[in-house]
N, CA, C and O of each residue as an XYZ file, in Angstrom:
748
protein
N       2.650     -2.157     20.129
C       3.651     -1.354     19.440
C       3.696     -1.771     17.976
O       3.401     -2.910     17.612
N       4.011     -0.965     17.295
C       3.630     -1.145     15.528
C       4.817     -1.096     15.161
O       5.515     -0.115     15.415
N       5.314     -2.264     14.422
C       6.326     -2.492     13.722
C       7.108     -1.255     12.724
O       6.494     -1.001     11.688
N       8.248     -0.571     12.931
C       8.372      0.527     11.729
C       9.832      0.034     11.368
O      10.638     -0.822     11.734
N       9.698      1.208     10.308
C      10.937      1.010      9.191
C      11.565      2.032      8.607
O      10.643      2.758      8.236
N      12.752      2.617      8.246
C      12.942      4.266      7.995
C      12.120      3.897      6.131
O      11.990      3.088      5.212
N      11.860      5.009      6.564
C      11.061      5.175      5.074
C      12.163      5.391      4.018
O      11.713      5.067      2.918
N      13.205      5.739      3.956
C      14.090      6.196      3.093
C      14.612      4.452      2.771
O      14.771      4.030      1.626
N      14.728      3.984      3.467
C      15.830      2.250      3.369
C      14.410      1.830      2.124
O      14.648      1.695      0.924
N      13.300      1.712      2.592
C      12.097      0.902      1.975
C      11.906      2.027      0.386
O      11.950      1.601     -0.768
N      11.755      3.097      0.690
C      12.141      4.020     -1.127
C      13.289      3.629     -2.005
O      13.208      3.502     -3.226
N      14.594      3.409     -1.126
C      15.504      2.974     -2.318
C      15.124      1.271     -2.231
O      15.153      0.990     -3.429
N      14.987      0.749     -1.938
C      14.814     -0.905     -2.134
C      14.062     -0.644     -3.098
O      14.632     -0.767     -4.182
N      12.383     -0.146     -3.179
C      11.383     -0.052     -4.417
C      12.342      0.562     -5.161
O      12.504     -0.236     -6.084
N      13.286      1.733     -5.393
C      13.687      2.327     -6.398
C      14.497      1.404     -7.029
O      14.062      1.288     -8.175
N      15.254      0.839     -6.899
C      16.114     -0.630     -6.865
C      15.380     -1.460     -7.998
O      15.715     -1.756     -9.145
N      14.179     -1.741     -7.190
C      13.454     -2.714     -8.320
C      13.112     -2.059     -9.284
O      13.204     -2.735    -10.308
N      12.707     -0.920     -9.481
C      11.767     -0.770    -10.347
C      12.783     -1.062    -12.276
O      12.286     -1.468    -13.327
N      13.503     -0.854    -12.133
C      14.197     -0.726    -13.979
C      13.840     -2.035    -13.981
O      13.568     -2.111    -15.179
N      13.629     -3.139    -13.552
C      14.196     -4.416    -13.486
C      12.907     -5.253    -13.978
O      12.821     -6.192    -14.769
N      11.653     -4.368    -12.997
C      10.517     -4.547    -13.451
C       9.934     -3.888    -14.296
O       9.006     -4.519    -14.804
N      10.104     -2.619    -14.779
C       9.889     -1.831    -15.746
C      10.109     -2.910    -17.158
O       9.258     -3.149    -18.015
N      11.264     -3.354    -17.097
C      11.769     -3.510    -18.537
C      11.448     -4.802    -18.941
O      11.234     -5.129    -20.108
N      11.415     -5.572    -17.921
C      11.208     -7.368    -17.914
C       9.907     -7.648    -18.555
O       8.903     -7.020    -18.216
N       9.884     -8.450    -19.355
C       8.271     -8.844    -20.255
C       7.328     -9.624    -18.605
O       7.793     -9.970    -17.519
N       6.436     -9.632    -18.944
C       5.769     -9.847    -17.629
C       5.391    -11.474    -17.829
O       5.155    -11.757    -19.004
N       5.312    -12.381    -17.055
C       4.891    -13.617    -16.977
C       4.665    -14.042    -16.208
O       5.378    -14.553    -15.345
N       2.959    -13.904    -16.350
C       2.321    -14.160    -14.947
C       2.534    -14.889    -14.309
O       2.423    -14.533    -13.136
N       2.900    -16.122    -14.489
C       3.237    -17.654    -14.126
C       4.329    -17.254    -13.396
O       4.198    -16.783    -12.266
N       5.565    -17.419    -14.017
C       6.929    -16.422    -13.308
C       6.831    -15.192    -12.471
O       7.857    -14.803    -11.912
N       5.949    -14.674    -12.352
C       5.798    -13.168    -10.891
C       4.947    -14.075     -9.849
O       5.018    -13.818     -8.648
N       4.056    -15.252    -10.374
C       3.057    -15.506     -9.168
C       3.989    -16.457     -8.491
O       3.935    -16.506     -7.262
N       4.983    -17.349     -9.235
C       5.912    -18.151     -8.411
C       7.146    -17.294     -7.270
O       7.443    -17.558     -6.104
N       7.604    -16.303     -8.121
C       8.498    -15.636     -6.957
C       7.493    -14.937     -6.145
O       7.921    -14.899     -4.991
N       6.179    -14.283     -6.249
C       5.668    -14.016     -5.239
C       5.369    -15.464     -3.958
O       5.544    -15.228     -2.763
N       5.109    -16.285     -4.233
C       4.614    -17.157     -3.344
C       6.460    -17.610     -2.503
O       6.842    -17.592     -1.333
N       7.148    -17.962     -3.800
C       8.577    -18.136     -3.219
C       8.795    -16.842     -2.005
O       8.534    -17.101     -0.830
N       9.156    -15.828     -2.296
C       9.013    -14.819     -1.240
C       8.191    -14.842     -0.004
O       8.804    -14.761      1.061
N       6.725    -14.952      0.020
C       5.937    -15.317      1.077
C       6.556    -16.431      1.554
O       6.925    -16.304      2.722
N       6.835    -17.657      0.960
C       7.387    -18.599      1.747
C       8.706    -18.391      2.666
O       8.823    -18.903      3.780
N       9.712    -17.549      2.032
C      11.340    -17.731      2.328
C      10.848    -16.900      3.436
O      11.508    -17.146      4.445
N       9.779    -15.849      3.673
C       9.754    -15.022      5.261
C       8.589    -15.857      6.098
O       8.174    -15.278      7.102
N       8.200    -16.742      5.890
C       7.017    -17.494      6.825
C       6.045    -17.252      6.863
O       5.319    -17.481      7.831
N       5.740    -16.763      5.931
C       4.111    -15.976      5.764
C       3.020    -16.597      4.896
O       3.344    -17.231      3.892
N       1.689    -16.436      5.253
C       0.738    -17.372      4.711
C       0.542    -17.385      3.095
O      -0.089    -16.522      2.484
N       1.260    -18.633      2.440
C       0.799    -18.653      1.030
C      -0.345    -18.599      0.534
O      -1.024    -19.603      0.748
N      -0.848    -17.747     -0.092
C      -2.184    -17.969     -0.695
C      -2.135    -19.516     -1.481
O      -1.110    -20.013     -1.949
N      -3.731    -20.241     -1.504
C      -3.467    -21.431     -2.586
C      -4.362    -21.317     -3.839
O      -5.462    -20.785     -3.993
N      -3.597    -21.942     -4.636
C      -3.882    -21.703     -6.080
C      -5.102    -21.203     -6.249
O      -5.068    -20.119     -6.831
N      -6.479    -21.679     -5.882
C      -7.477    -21.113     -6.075
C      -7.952    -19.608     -5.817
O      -8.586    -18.855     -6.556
N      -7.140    -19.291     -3.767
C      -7.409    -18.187     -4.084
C      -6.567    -16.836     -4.486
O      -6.874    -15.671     -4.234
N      -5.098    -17.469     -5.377
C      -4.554    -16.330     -5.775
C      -5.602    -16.339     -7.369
O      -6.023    -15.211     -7.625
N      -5.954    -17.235     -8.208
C      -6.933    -17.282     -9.515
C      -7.843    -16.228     -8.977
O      -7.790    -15.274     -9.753
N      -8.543    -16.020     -8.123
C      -9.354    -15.284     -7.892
C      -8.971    -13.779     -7.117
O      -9.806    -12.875     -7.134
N      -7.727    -13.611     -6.485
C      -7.449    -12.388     -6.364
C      -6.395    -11.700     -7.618
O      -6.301    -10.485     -7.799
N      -5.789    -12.539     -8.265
C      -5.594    -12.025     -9.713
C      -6.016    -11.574    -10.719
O      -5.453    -11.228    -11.757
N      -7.675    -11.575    -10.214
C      -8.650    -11.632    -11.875
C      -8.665    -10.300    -12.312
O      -9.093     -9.968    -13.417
N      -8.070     -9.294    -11.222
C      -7.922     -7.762    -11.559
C      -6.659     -7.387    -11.821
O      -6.259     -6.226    -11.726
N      -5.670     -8.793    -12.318
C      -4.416     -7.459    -12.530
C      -4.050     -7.838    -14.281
O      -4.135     -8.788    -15.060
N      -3.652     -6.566    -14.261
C      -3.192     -6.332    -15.837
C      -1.570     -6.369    -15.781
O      -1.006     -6.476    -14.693
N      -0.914     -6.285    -16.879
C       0.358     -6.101    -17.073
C       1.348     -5.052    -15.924
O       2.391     -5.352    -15.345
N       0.657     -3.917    -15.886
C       1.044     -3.217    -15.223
C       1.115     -3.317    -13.986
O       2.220     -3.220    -13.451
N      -0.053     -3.537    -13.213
C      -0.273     -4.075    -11.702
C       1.163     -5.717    -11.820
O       2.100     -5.718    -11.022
N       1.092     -6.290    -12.348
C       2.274     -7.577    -12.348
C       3.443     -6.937    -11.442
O       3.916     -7.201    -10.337
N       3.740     -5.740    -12.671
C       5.082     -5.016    -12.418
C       5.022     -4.118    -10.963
O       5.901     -3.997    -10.110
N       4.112     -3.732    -10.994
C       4.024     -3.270     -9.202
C       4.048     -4.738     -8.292
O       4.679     -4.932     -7.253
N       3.584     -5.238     -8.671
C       4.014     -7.056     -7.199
C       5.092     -7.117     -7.507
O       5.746     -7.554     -6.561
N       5.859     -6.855     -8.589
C       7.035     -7.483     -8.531
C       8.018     -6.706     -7.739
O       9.033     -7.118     -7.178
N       7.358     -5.080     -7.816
C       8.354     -4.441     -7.038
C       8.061     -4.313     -5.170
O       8.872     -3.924     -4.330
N       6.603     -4.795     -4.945
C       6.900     -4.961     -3.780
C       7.344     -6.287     -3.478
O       7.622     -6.408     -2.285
N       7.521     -7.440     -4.241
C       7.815     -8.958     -3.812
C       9.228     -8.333     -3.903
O       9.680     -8.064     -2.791
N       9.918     -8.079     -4.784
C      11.509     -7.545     -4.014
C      11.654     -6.906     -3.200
O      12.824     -6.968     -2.822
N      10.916     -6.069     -2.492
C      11.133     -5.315     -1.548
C      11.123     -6.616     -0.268
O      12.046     -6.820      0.521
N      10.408     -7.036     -0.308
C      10.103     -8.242      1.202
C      11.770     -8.720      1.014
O      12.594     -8.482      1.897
N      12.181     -9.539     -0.478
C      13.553     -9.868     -0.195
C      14.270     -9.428      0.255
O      15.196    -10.108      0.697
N      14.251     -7.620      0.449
C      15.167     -7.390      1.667
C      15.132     -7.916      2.873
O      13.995     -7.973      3.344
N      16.253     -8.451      3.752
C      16.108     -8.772      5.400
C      15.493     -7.664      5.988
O      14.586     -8.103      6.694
N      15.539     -6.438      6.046
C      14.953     -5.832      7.272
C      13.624     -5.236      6.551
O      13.019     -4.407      7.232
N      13.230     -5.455      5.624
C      12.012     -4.913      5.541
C      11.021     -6.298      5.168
O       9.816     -6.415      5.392
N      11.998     -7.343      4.495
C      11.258     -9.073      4.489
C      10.745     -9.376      6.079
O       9.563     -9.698      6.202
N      11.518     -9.295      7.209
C      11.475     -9.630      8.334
C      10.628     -8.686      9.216
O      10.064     -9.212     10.175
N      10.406     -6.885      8.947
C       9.334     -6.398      9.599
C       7.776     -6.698      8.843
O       6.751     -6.765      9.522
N       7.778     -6.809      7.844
C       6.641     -7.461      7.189
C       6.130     -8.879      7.485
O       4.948     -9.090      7.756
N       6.999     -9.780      7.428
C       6.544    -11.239      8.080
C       6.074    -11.224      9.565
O       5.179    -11.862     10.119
N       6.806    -10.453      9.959
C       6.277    -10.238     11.790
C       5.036     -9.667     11.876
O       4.155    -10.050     12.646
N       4.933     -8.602     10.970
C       3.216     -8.115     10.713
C       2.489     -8.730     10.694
O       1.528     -8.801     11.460
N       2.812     -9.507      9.586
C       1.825    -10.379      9.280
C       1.697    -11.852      9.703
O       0.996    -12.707      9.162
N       2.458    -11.986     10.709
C       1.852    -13.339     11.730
C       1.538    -12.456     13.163
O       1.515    -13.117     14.201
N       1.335    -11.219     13.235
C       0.718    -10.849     14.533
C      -0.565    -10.071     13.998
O      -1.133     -9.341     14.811
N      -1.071    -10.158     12.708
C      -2.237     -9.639     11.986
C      -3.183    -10.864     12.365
O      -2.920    -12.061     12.250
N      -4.509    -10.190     12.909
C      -5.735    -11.131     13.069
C      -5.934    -12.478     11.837
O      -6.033    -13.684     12.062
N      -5.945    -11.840     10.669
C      -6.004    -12.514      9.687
C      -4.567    -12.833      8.368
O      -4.522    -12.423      7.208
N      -3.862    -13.428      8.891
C      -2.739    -13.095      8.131
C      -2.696    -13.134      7.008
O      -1.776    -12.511      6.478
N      -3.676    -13.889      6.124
C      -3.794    -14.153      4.531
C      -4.062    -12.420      4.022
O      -3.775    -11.954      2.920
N      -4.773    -11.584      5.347
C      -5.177    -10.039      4.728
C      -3.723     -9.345      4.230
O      -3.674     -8.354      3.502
N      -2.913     -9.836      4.598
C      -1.371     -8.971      4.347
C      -1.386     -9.328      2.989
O      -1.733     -8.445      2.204
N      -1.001    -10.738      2.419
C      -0.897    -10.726      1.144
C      -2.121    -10.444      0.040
O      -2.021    -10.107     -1.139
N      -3.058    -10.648      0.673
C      -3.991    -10.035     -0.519
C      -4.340     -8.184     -0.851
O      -4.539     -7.633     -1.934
N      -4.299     -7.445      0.903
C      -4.399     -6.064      0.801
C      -2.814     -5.428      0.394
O      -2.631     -4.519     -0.416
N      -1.552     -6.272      1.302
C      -0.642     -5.792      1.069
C       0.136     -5.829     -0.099
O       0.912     -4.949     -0.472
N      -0.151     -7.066     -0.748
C       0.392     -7.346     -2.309
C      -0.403     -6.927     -3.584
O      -0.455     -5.931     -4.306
N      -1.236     -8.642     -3.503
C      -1.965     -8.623     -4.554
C      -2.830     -7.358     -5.170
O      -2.839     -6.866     -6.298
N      -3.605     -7.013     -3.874
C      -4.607     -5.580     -4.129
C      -4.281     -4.272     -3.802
O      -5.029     -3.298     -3.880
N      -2.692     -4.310     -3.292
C      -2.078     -2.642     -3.505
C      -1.595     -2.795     -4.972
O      -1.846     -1.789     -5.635
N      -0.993     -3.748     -5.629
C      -0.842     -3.737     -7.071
C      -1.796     -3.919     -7.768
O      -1.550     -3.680     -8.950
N      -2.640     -4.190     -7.600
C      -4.385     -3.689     -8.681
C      -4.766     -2.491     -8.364
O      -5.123     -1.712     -9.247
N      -4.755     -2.141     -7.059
C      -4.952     -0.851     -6.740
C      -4.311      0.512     -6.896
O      -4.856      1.601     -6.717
N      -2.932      0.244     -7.296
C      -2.204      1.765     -7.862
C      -2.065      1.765     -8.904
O      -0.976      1.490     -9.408
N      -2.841      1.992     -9.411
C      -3.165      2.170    -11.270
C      -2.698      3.039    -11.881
O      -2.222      2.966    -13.014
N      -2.867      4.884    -10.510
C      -2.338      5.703    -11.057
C      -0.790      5.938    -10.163
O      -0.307      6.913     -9.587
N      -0.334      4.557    -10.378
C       0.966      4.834    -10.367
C       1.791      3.635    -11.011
O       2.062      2.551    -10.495
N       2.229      4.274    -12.698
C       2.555      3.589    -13.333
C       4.203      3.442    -13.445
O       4.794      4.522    -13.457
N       5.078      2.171    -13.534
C       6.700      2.574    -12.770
C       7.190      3.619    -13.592
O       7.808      4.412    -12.883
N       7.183      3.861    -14.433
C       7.645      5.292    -15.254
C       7.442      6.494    -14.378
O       8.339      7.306    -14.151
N       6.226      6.573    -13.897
C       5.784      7.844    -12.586
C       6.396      7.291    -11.634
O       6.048      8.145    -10.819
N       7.005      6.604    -11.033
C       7.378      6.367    -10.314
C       8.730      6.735    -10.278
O       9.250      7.236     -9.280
N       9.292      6.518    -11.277
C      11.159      6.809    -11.699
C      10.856      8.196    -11.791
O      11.559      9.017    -11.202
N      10.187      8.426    -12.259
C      10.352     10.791    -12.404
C      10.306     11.258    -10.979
O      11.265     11.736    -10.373
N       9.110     11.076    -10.507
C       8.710     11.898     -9.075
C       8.740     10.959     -8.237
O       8.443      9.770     -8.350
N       9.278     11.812     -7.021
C       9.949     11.078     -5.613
C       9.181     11.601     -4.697
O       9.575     11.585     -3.531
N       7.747     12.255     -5.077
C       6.680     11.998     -4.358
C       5.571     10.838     -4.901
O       4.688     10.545     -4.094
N       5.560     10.261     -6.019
C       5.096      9.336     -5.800
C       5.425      8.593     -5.535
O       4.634      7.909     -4.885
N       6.369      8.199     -5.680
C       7.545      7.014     -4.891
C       7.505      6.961     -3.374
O       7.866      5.940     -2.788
N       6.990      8.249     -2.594
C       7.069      8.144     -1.418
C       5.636      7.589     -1.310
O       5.392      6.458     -0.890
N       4.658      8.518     -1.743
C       3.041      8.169     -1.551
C       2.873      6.389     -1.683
O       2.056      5.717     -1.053
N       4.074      5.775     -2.862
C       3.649      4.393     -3.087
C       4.414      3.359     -1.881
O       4.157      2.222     -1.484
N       5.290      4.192     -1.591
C       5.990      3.312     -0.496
C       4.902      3.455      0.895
O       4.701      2.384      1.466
N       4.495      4.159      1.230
C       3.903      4.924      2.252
C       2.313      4.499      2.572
O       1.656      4.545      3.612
N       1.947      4.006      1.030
C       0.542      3.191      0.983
C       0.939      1.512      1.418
O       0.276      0.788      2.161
N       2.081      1.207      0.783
C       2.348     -0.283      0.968
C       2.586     -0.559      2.029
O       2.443     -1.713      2.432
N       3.123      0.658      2.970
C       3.929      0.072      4.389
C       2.242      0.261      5.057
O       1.856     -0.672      5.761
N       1.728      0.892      4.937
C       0.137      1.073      5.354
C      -0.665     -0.721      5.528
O      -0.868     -1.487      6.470
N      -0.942     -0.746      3.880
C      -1.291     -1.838      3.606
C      -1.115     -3.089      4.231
O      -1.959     -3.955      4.457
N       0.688     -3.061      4.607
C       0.856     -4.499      5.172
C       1.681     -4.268      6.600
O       2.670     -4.897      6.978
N       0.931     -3.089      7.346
C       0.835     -3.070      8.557
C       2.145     -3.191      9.425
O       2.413     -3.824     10.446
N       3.030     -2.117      8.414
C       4.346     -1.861      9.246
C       4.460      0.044      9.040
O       4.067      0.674      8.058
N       5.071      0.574     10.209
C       4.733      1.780     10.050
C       6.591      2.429      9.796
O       7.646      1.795      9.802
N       6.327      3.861      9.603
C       7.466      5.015      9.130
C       8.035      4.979     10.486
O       7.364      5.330     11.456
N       9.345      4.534     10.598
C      10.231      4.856     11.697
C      10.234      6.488     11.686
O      10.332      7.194     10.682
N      10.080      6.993     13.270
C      10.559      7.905     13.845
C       8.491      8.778     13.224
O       8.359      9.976     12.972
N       7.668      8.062     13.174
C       6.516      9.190     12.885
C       5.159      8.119     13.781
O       4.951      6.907     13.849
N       4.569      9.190     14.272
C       3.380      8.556     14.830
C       2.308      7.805     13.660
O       2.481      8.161     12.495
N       1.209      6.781     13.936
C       0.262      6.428     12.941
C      -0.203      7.596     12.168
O      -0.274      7.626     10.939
N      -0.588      8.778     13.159
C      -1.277      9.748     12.814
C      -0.659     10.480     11.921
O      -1.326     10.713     10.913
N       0.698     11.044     11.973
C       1.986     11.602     11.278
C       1.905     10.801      9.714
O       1.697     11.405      8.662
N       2.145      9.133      9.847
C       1.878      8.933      8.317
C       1.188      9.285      7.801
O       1.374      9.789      6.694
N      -0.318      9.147      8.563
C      -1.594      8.987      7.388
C      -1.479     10.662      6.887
O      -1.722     11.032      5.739
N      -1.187     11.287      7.667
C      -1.252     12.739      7.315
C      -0.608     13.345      6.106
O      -0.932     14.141      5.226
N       0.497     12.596      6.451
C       1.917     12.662      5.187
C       1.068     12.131      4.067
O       0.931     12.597      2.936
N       0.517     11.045      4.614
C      -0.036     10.557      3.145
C      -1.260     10.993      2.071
O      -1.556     10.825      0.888
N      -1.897     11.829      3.568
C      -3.216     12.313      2.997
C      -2.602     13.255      2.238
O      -3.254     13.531      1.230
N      -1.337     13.989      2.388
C      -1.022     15.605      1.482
C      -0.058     14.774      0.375
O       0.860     15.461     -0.073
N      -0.107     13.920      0.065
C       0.704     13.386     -1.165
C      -0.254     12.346     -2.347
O       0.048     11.897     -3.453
N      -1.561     12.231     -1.472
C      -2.503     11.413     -2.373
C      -2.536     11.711     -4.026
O      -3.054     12.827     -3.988
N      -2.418     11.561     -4.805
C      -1.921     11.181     -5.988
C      -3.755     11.973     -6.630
O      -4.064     12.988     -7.253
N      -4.464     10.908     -6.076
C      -5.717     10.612     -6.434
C      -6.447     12.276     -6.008
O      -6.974     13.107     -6.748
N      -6.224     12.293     -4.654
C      -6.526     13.267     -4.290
C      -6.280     14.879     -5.184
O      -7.034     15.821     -5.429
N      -5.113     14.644     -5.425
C      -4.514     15.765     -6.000
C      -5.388     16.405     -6.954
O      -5.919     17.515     -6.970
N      -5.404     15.057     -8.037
C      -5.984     14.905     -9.575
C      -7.002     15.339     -9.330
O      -7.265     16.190    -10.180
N      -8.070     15.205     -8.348
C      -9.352     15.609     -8.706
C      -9.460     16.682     -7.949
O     -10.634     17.028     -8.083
N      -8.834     17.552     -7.101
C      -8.644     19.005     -6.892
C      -8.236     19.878     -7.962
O      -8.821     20.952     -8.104
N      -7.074     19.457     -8.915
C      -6.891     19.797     -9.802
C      -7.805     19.650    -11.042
O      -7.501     20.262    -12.066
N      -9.129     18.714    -10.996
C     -10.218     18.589    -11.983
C     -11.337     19.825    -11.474
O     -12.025     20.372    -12.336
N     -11.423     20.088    -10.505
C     -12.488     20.845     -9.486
C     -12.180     22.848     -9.760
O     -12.799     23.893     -9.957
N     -10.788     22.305     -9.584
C     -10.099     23.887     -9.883
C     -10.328     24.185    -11.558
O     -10.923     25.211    -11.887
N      -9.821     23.229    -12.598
C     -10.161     23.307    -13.543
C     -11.283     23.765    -13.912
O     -11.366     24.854    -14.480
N     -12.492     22.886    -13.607
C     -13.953     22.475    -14.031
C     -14.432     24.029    -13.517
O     -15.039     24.727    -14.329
N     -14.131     24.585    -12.081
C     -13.915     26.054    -11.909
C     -13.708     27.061    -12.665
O     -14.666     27.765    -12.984
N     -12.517     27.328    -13.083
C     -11.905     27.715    -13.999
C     -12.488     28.315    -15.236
O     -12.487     29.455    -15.699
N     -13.131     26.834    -15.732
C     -14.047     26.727    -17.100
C     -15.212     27.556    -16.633
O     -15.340     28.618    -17.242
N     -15.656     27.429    -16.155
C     -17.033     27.434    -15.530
C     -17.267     29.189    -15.395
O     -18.152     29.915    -15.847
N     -16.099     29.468    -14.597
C     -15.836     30.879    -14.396
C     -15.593     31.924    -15.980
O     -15.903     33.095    -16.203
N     -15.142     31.229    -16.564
C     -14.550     31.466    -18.137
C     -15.565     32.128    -19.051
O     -15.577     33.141    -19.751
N     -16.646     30.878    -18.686
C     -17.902     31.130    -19.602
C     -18.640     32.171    -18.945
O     -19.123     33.075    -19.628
N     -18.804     32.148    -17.518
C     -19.133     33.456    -17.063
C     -18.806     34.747    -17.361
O     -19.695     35.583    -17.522
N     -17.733     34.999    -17.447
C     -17.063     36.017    -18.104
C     -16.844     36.342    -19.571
O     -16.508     37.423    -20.053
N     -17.089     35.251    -20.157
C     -17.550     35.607    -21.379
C     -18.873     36.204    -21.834
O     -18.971     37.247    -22.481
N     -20.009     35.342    -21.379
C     -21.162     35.448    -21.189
C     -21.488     37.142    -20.563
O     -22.581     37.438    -21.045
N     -21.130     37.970    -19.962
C     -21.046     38.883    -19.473
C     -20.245     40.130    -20.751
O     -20.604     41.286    -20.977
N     -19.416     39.562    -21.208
C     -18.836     40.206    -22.050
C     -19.437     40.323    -23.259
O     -19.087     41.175    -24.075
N     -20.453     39.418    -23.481
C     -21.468     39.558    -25.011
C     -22.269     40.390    -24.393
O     -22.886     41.155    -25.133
N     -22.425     40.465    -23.435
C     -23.913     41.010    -23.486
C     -23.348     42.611    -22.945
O     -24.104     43.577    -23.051
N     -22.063     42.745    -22.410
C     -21.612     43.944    -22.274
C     -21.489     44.670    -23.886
O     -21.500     45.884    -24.088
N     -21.380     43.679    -24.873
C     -20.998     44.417    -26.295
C     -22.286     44.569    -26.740
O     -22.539     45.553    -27.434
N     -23.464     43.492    -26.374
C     -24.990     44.245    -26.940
C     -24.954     45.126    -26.476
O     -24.540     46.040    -27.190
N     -25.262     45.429    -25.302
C     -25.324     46.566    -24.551
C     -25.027     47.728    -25.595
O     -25.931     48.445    -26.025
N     -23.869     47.846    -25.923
C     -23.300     48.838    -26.569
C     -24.049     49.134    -27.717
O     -23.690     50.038    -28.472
């Protein structure tokens, strides 16, 4: 049975954090200590120094501010406590904090907290990848039900349907232009 959580409790907790992390100057030193503080206060495997140096080597300023908003999210009790349970019944438990933290915040690039405060579909898509990531699921929806939800909110996805339709678009444009010169030689 797969650990879940109402998706709405885990959206306002991230919404919660985000001004806090938005606005705060970033210091790496200071986000990697409350991250590890956090992993510790729920029982979960600390990464050690060496290999957070090496799963850090991809984050920028921005990715910081996304750990920071899922390391507050764990400080909640009921979403700190379905996450720690994940991740001591996960084969590999160190995979929670590196897929569920470290490398969902290198990994949502195109979701910067500003996009995040406007649209409350990316806010869902980002909550919805993280609960993915660290292997706790959407109260009241089957596995299949999330990924689905998630596949029609992909961010990524979107963008390059919307590049395809474009690139279309263009493509079609010049056709019709192209047709239209030669409709005026014609003449």
């Amino acid at each position: 049975m797969t650990l879940q959580l109402p998706l709405k409790a885990v959206i306002h907790v991230l919404r919660g954090s985000l001004p806090r992390a938005q606005h705060e100057s970033v210091d790496a030193a200071l986000y990697r200590a409350r991250f590890c503080d956090a992993l510790r206060d729920r029982r979960m495997v600390v990464p050690s120094p060496q290999e957070l140096d090496h799963a850090e080597s991809s984050m920028d300023p921005a990715s910081w501010r996304r750990l920071a908003t899922v390391t507050s999210a764990i400080e909640d009790e009921a979403i700190g406590e379905a996450v720690s349970i994940a991740a001591r019944l996960d084969e590999d438990p160190s995979r929670v904090w590196f897929e569920g933290f470290v490398g969902f915040a290198a990994g949502m690039d195109l979701h910067p907290l500003e996009l995040l405060r406007e649209s409350s579909h990316r806010l869902e898509e980002y909550a919805r990848t993280w609960l993915l990531r660290v292997g706790v699921g959407v109260a009241g929806e089957s596995s299949d039900q999330s990924i689905e939800r998630l596949t029609r909110l992909d961010y990524a996805r979107l963008l390059a349907e919307a590049e395809r339709a474009r690139d279309a678009a263009t493509r079609r444009l010049s056709d019709l232009r192209r047709l239209q010169a030669k409709a005026e030689r014609a003449r």
